[in-house]
KOLDOKOL-302267 format. One record per residue (C-alpha): residue number from 1; residue in one letter; x, y, z. Coordinates in steps of 0.05 Angstrom, whole numbers, m for minus. Example, Ala and Ser with C-alpha at 12.3 -4.5 7.8 and 13.67 -1.06 7.14 Angstrom:
BEGIN
<1 "A" <246 m90 156>>
<2 "S" <273 m21 143>>
***
This chain:
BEGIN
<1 "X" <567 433 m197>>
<2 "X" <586 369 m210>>
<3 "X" <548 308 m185>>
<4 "X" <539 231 m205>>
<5 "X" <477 224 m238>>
<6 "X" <428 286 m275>>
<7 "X" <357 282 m276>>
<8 "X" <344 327 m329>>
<9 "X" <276 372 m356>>
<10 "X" <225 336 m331>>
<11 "X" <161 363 m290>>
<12 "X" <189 347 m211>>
<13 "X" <139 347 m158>>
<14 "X" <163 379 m99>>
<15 "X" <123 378 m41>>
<16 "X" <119 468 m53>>
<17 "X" <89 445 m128>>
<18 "X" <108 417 m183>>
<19 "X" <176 457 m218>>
<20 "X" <212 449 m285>>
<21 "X" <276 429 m256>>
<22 "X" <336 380 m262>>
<23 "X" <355 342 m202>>
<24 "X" <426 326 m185>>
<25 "X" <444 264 m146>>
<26 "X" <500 237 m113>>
<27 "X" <522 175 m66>>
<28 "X" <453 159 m75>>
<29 "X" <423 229 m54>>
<30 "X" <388 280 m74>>
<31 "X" <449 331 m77>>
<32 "X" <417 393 m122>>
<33 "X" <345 411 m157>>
<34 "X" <355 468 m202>>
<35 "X" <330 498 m259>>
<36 "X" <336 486 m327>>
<37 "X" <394 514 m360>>
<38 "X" <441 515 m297>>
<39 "X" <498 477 m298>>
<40 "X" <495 416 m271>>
<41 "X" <554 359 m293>>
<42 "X" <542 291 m296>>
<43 "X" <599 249 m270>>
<44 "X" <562 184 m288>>
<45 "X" <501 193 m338>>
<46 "X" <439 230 m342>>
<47 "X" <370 215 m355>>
<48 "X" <328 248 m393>>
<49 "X" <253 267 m366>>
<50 "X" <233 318 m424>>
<51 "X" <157 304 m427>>
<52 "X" <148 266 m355>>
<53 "X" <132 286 m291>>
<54 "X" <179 261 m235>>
<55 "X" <145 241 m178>>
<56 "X" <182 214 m119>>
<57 "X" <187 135 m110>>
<58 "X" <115 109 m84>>
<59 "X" <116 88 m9>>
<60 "X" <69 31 m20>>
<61 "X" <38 16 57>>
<62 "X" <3 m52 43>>
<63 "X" <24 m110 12>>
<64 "X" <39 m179 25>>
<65 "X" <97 m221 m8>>
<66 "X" <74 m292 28>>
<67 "X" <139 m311 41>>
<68 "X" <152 m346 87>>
<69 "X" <85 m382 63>>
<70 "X" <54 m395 5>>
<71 "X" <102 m378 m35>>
<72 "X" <68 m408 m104>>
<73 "X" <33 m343 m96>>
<74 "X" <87 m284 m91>>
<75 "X" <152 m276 m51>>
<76 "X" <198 m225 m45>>
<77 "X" <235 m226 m108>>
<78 "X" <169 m224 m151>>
<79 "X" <131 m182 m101>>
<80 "X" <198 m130 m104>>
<81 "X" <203 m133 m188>>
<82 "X" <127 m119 m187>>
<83 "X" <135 m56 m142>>
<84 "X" <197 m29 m182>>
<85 "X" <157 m40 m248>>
<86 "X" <100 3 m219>>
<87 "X" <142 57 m188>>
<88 "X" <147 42 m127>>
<89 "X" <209 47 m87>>
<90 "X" <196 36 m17>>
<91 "X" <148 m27 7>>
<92 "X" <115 m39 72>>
<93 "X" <101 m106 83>>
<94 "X" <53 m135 117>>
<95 "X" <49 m192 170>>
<96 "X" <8 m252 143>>
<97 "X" <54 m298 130>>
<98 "X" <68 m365 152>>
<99 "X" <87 m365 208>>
<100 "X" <57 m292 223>>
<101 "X" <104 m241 238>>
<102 "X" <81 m238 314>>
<103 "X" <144 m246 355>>
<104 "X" <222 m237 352>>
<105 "X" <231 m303 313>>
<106 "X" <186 m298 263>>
<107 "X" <202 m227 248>>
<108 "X" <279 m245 247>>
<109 "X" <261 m303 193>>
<110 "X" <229 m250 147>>
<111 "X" <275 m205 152>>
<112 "X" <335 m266 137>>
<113 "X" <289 m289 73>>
<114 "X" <273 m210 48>>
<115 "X" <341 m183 56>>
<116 "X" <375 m226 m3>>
<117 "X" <314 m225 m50>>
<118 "X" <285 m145 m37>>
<119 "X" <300 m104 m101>>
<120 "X" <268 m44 m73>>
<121 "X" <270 m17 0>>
<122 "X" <227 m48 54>>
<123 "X" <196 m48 123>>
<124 "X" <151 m94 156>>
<125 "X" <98 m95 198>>
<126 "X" <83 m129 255>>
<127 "X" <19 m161 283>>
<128 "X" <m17 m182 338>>
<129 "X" <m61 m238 344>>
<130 "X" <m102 m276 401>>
<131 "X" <m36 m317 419>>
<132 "X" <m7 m248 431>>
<133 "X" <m49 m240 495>>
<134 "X" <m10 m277 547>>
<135 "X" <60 m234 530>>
<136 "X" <32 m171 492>>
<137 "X" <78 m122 527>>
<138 "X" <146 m157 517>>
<139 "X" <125 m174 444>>
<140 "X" <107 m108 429>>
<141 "X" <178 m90 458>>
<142 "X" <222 m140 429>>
<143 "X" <181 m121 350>>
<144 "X" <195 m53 368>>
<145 "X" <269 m63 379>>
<146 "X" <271 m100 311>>
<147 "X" <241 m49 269>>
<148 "X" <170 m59 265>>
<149 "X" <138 5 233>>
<150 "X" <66 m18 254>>
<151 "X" <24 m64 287>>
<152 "X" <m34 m102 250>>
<153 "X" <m92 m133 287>>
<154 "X" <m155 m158 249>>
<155 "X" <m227 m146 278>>
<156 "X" <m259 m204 229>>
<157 "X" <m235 m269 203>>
<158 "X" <m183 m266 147>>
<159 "X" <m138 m335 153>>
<160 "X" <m127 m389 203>>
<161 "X" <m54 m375 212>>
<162 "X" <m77 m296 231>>
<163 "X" <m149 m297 272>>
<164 "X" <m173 m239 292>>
<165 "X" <m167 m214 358>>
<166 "X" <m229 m197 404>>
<167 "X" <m254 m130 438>>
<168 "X" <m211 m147 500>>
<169 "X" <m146 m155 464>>
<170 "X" <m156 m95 424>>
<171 "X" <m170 m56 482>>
<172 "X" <m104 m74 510>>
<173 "X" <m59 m71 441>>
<174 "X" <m72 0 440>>
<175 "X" <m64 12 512>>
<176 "X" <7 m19 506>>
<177 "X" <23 16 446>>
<178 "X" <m8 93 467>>
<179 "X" <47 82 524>>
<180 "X" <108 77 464>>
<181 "X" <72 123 415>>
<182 "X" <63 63 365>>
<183 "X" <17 55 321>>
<184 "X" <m40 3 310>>
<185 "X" <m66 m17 234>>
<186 "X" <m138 m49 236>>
<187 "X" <m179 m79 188>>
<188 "X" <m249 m59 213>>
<189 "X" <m308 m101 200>>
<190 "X" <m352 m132 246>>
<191 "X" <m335 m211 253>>
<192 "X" <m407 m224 276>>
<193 "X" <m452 m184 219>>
<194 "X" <m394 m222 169>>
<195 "X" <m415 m287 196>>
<196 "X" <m491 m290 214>>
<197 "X" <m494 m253 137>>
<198 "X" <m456 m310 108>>
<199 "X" <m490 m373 144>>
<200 "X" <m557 m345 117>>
<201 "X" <m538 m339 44>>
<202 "X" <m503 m403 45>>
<203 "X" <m573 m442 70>>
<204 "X" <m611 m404 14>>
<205 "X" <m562 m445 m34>>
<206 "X" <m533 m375 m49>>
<207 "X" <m449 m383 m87>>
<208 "X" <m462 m340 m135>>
<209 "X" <m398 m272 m132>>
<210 "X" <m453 m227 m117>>
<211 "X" <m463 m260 m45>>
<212 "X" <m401 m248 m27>>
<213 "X" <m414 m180 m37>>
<214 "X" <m474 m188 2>>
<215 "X" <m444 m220 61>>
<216 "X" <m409 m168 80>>
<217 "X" <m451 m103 83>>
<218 "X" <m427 m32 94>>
<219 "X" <m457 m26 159>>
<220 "X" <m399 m77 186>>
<221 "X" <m344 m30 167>>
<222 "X" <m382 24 191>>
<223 "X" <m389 m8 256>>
<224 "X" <m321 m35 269>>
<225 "X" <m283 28 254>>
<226 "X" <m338 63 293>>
<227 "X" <m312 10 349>>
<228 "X" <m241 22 336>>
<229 "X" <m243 88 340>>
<230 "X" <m281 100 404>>
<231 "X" <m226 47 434>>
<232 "X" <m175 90 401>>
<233 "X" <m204 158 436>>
<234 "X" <m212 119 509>>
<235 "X" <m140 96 500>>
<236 "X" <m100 160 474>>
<237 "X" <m80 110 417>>
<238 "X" <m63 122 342>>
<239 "X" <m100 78 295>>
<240 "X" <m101 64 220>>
<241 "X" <m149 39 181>>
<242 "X" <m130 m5 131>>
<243 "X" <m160 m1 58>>
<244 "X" <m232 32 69>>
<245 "X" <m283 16 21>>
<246 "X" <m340 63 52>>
<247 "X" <m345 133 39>>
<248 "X" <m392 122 101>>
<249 "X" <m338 97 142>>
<250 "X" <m289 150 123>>
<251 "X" <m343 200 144>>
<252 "X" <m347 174 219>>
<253 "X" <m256 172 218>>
<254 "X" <m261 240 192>>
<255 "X" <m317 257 251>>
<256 "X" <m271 222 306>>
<257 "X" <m200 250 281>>
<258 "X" <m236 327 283>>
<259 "X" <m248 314 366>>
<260 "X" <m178 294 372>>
<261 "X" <m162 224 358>>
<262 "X" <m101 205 318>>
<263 "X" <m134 166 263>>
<264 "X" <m107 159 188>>
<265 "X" <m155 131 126>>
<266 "X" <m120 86 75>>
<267 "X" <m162 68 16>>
<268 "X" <m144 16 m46>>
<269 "X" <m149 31 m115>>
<270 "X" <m192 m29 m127>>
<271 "X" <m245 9 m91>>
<272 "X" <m242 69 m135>>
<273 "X" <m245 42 m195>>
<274 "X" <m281 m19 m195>>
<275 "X" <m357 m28 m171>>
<276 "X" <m390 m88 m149>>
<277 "X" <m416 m109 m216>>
<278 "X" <m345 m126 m224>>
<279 "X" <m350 m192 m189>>
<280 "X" <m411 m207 m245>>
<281 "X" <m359 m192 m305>>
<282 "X" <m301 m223 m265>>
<283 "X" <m321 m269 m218>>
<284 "X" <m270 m298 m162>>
<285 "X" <m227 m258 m195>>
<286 "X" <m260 m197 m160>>
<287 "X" <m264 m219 m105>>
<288 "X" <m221 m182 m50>>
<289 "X" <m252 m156 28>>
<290 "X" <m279 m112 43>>
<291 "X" <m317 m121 m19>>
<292 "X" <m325 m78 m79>>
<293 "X" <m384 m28 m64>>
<294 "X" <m431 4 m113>>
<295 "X" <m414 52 m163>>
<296 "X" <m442 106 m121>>
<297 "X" <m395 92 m62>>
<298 "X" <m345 93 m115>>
<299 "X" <m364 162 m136>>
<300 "X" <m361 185 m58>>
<301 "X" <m300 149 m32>>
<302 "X" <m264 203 m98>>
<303 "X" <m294 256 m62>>
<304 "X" <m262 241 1>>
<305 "X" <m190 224 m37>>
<306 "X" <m195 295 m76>>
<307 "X" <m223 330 m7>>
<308 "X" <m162 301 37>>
<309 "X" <m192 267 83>>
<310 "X" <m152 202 54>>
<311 "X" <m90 201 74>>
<312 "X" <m60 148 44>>
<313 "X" <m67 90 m25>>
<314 "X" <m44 28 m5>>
<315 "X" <m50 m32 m55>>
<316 "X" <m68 m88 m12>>
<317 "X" <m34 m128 m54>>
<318 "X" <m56 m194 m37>>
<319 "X" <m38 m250 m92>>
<320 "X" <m67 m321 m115>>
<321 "X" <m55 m369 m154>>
<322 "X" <m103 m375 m211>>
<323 "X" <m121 m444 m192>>
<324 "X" <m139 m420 m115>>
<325 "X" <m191 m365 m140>>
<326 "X" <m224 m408 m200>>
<327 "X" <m245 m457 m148>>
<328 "X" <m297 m396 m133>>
<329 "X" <m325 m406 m214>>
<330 "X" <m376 m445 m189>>
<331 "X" <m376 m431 m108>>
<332 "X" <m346 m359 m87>>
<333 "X" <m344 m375 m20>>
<334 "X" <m281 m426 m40>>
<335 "X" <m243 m363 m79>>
<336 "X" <m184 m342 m50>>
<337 "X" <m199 m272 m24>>
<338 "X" <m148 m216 m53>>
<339 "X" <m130 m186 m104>>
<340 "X" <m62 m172 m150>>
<341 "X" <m52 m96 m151>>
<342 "X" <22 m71 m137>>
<343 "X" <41 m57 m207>>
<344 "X" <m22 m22 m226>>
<345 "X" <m25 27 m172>>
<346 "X" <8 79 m186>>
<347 "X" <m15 85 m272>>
<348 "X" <m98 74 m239>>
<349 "X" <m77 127 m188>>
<350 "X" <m57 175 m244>>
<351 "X" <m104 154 m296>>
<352 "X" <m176 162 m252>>
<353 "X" <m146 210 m213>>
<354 "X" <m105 260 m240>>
<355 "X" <m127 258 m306>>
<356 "X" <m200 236 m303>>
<357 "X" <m214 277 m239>>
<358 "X" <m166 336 m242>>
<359 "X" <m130 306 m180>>
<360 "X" <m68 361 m167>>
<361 "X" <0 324 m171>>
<362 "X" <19 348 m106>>
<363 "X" <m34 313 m73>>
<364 "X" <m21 254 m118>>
<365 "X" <44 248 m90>>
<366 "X" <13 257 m13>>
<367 "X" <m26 199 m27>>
<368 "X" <27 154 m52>>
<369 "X" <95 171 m22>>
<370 "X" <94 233 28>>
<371 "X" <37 212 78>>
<372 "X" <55 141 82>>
<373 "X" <130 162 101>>
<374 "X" <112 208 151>>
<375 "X" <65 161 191>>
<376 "X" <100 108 184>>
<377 "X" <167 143 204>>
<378 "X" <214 137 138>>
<379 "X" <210 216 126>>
<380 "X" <241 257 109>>
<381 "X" <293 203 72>>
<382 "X" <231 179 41>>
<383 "X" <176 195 m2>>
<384 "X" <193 265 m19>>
<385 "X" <235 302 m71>>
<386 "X" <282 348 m30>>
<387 "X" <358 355 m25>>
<388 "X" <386 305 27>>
<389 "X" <330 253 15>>
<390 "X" <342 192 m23>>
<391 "X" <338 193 m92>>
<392 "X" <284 152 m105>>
<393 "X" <243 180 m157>>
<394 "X" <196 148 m217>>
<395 "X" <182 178 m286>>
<396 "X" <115 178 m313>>
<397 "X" <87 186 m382>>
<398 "X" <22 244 m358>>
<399 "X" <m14 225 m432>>
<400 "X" <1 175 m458>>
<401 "X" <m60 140 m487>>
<402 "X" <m60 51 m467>>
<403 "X" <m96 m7 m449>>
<404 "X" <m67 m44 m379>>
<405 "X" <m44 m119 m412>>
<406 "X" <m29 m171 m349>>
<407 "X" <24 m203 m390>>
<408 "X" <73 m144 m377>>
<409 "X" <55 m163 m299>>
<410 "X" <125 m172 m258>>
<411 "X" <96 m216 m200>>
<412 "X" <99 m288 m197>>
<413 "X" <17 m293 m218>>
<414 "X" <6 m257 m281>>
<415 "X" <m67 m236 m273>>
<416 "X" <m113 m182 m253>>
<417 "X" <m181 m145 m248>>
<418 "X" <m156 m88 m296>>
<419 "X" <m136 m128 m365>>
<420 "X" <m162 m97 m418>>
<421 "X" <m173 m27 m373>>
<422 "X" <m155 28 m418>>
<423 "X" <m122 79 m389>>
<424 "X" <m105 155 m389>>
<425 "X" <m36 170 m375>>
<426 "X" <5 137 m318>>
<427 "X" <49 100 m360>>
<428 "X" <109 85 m309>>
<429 "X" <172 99 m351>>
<430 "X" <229 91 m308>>
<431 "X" <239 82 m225>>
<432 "X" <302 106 m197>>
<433 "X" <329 78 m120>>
<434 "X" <374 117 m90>>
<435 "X" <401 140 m155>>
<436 "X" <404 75 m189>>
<437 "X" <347 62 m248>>
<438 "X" <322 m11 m222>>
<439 "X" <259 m5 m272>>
<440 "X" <264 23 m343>>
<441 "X" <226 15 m423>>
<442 "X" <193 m50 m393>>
<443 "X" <250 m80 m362>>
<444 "X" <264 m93 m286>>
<445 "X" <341 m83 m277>>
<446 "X" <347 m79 m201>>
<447 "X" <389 m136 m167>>
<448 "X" <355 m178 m116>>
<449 "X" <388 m156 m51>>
<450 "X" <391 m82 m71>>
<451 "X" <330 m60 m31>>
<452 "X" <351 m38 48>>
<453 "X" <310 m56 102>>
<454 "X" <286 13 125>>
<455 "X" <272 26 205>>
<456 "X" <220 72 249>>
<457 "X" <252 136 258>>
<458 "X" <327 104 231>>
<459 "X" <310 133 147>>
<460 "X" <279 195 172>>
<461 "X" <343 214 212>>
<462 "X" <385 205 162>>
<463 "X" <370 253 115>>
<464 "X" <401 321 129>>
***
């Protein structure tokens, strides 16, 4: 059989396993997967895997690029080389940027300053803020019509340009959006508990990293996606809950989703690996919300990744300029709050997981690529390895023994909380899009403009 590009003898995760087999690609597809030592012929070139597994390309659920925005912190050219560089294929981005991608305009400007720069595929988000009230119906429409994947709403404050919406509003986003089987993303902590915890440390004198930490307690996750949730049941709405920090709060999703409701977990990998002392080594530089949580919630959130009830890894990939987070050196509260993670996800994923924890590929590959295109409609085209599906696919190094250095960092701000972190495996070798290697021996090779922009139900019809 002759196709355009062979994959050859490398450890392929299928969603049955993982198989010895080659994989044969054409016109950007997925064309054969067979096993060693049947004939496949390269028209092109092949690439040899001996030694790696082949995972397919990471569908990474939650980022932001900033642009349009504050662009001195990513956009979508360094955002996209990051994601390439870290295996990931596919990106979902989300809507905080300036302005917020809220309405037809906005989302057409994104999609006008992504399309030329994107080296890997993309979607986007779209949100819904207090200023969404007075037309929530036709925006939700007019988004929908445009692409939008998702909807994000926040239930605390994150930045002026994207308040959070109230009780009321939320109420009524998912009523709108259980009538068009959409899809609302939440990040769930309590506004009030946030606040009254932060005015009290602040008149103690307190700007030490810790009382950041401190200001925002468990018990306001647990609460707000308790909220969200209940909202979600009385509404016949689908929710997801962005990057969890509590094993407590994925207890009460797993509690609601087991009477019915249509709820999905996404957790970071900031929040299982790092601990709260973190922000005492690091400083600003750890600071991200939710906050890191103690080594123990650590220890429990793993146990709910290797039990399945996570569903999904997302990076939150949330960049700043080094400037904006050491104004927190001597006040955290002036930090900028996020962290830089895209690159990293994937090698932490495989590292703490797979080969600290005995984490099966297959589930590995759930976690990154396969549940994220499902739920957000991109599969089967996406984030699996099966004939018909694009051939996006990354190559990973399972032992090889290294220490994470943030000068081989792709994005436009060349820190983060894992320099130094040595690692286990996870070393991203190559990343293949649609057949074409756009990341390979440390170098990004994909042109700006090759990513696609990817729609709701659009990529997962058009794979056979």
């Amino acid at each position: 059989m002759q196709v355009d590009v062979v994959v050859k003898n490398g450890l392929v995760v299928l969603e049955s396993g993982p198989a010895r087999l080659d994989i044969g690609i054409t016109d950007g597809r997925i064309a054969a997967l067979v096993e060693e030592g049947e004939q496949l012929v390269a028209r092109n070139h092949e690439v040899e895997a001996r030694g790696l597994v082949v995972l397919p390309g990471v569908v990474e659920p939650h980022c932001h690029f900033w642009e349009p925005g504050p662009t001195e912190r990513e956009d979508w050219l360094t955002g996209t080389r990051a994601a390439a560089a870290g295996g990931i294929t596919t990106c979902i981005e989300m809507p905080l940027s300036v302005p917020p991608t809220v309405d037809e305009a906005a989302f057409r400007l994104k999609v006008d300053l992504a399309t030329p720069k994107a080296i890997v595929d993309f979607a986007l988000w779209g949100g819904i803020v207090p200023d969404s009230a007075h037309d929530l119906a036709a925006r939700i429409d007019a988004l929908d019509h445009l692409g939008a994947v998702a909807y994000k709403a926040f239930m605390c404050w994150s930045a002026t340009d994207f308040p959070p919406i109230d009780d009321g509003l939320l109420l009524a986003a998912l009523r709108e959006l259980a009538k068009r089987g959409r899809m609302l993303g939440v990040h769930a902590e309590n506004d009030a508990i946030i606040k009254h915890s932060e005015a009290v440390l602040k008149a103690a004198g307190r700007r030490d990293p810790q009382a950041h930490v401190e200001s925002r307690p468990e018990v306001a996750e647990v609460e707000a996606v308790t909220r969200a949730l209940y909202l979600a049941r009385a509404t016949g709405a689908s929710v997801y809950v962005v990057h969890m920090s509590s094993a407590d709060a994925v207890d009460v999703l797993a509690a609601a989703r087991a009477t019915g409701v249509t709820a999905y977990a996404e957790t970071a990998p900031q929040y299982l690996v790092l601990d709260s002392e973190e922000l005492t080594r690091r400083g600003p530089f750890a600071k991200c919300s939710p906050p890191l949580r103690s080594r123990a919630n650590v220890e429990r959130l793993w146990d709910k990744v290797l039990g399945g009830v996570i569903d999904t890894i997302g990076s939150d990939h949330a960049p700043f300029t080094v400037e904006e987070k050491e104004l927190g050196l001597a006040d955290i509260w002036l930090a900028g709050n996020g962290l830089i993670g895209i690159q990293t996800m994937l090698p932490l994923m495989f590292s703490e997981g797979v080969n600290r924890r005995g984490l099966e590929l297959t589930r590995l590959a759930r976690l990154l690529s396969t549940n994220a295109a499902r739920i957000f409609g991109l599969y089967p085209r996406k984030g699996t390895i099966r004939i018909g599906s694009d051939a996006d696919l990354v190559l990973v190094d399972p032992t090889r023994q290294w220490t994470w250095d943030d000068a081989t960092l792709q994005c436009k701000n060349r820190w983060s909380p894992y320099g130094g972190l040595p690692l286990n495996g996870g070393f991203v070798s190559r990343t293949i899009l649609r057949g074409d290697t756009i990341f390979a021996d440390g170098v990004v090779s994909g042109p700006a403009g090759g990513g696609r922009r990817l729609l709701r139900g659009e990529a997962a019809h058009a794979a056979v």
